[in-house]
C-alpha positions as CSV (number, residue, x, y, z in Angstrom):
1,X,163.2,186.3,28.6
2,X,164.3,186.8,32.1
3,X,161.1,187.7,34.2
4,X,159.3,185.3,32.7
5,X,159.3,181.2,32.7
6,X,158.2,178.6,30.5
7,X,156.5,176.5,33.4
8,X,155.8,172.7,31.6
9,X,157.5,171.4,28.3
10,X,156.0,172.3,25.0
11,X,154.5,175.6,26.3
12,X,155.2,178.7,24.8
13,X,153.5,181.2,26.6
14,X,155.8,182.6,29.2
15,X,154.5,183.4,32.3
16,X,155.7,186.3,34.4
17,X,157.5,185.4,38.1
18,X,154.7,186.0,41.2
19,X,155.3,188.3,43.1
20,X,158.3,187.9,45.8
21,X,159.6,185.7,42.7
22,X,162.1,186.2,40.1
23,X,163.7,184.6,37.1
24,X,166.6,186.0,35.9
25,X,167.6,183.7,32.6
26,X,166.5,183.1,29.4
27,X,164.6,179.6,29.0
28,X,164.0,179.4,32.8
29,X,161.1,177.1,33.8
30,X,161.0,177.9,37.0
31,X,160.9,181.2,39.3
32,X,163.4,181.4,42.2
33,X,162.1,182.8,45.8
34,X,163.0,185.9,47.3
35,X,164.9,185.1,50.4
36,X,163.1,185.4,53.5
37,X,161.1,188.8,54.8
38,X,161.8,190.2,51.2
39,X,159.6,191.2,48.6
40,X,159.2,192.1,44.9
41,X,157.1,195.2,44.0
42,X,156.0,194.0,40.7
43,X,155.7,190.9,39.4
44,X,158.2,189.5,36.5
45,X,161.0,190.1,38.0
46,X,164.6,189.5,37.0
47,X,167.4,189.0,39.7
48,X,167.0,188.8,43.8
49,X,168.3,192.5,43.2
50,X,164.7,193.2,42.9
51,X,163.8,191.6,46.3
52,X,163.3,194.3,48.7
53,X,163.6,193.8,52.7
54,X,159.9,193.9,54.0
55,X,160.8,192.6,58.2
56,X,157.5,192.8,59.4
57,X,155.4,191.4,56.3
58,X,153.1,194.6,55.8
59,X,154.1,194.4,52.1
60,X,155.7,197.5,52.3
61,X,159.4,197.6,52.0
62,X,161.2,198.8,54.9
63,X,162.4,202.1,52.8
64,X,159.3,203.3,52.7
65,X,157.6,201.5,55.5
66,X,157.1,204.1,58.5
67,X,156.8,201.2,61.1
68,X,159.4,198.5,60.0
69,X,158.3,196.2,63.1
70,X,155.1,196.5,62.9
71,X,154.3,197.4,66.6
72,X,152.2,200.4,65.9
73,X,154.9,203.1,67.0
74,X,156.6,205.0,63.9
75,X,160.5,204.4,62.9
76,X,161.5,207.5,64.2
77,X,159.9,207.6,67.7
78,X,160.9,203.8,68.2
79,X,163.4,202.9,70.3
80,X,163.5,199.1,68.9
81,X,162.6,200.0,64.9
82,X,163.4,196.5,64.0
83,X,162.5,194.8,67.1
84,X,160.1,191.6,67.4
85,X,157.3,191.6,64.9
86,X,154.1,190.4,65.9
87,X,152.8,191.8,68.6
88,X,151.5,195.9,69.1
89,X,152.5,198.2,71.9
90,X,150.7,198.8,74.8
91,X,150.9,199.8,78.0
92,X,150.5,196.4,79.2
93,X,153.2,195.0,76.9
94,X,155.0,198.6,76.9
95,X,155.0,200.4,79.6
96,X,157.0,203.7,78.0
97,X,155.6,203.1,74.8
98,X,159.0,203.3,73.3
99,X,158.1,200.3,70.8
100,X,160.1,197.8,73.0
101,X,158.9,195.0,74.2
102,X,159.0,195.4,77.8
103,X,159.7,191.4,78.5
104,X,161.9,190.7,76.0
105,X,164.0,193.5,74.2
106,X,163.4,196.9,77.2
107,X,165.5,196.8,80.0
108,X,164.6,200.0,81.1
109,X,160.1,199.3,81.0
110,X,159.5,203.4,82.8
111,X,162.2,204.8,80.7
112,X,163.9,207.0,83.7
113,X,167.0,205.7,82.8
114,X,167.5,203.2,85.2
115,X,167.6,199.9,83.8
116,X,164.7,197.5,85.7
117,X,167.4,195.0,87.2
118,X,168.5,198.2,89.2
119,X,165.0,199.7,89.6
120,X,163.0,199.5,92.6
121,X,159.8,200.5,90.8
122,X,160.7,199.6,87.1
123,X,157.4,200.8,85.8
124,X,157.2,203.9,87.6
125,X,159.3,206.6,85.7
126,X,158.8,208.7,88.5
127,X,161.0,207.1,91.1
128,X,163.6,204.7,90.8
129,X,164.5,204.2,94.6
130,X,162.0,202.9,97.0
131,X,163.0,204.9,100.6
């Protein structure tokens, strides 16, 4: 039955696919892998249909994940919702606490709308302009 696999010869139990696994043909023996940063929500599942994006790893799929990065700051108050996974904003590592990495994906750290390349004080939002 699809879902299921007959993992050695001469069984007959089926087993179900893992999770993140699917088998969609009768008289499998194996279960194929969800392609990368996807999951399954149930096991015994039948076609990479069922394999949902999840892009930080939380095991929840980015439909219903609130924070698809995983950097602590909520989808809809985050400037980079599917930026770098991995690390957590902070004011050390995000100045504005937009959910951008300041080093490698903000280019505007104070968020006054100067980008830091042009920015006398790039992590004052204050003042852009030393005079």
């Amino acid at each position: 039955d699809p879902g299921f696999f007959v993992p050695e010869a001469g069984q007959s139990q089926q087993t179900p696919a893992p999770f993140d696994q699917f088998v969609s043909s009768s008289r499998s023996t194996v279960a194929e892998s969800c392609p990368e940063n996807t999951i399954t929500l149930q096991e015994s599942s039948t076609s990479e249909d069922q394999c949902l994006i999840d892009s930080d790893g939380d095991r929840l799929h980015d439909e219903v994940d609130q924070d698809d990065d995983g950097d602590g700051i909520d989808d809809i108050i985050d400037r980079c919702p599917l930026g770098l996974v991995g690390w957590s904003s902070t004011v050390d590592v995000d100045n504005d606490s937009d959910g951008c990495k300041d080093i490698e994906e903000d280019e505007d750290d104070d968020n006054d709308g100067f980008p830091d390349l042009q920015d006398a004080l790039p992590l004052d939002s204050t003042e852009w302009n030393d005079n």
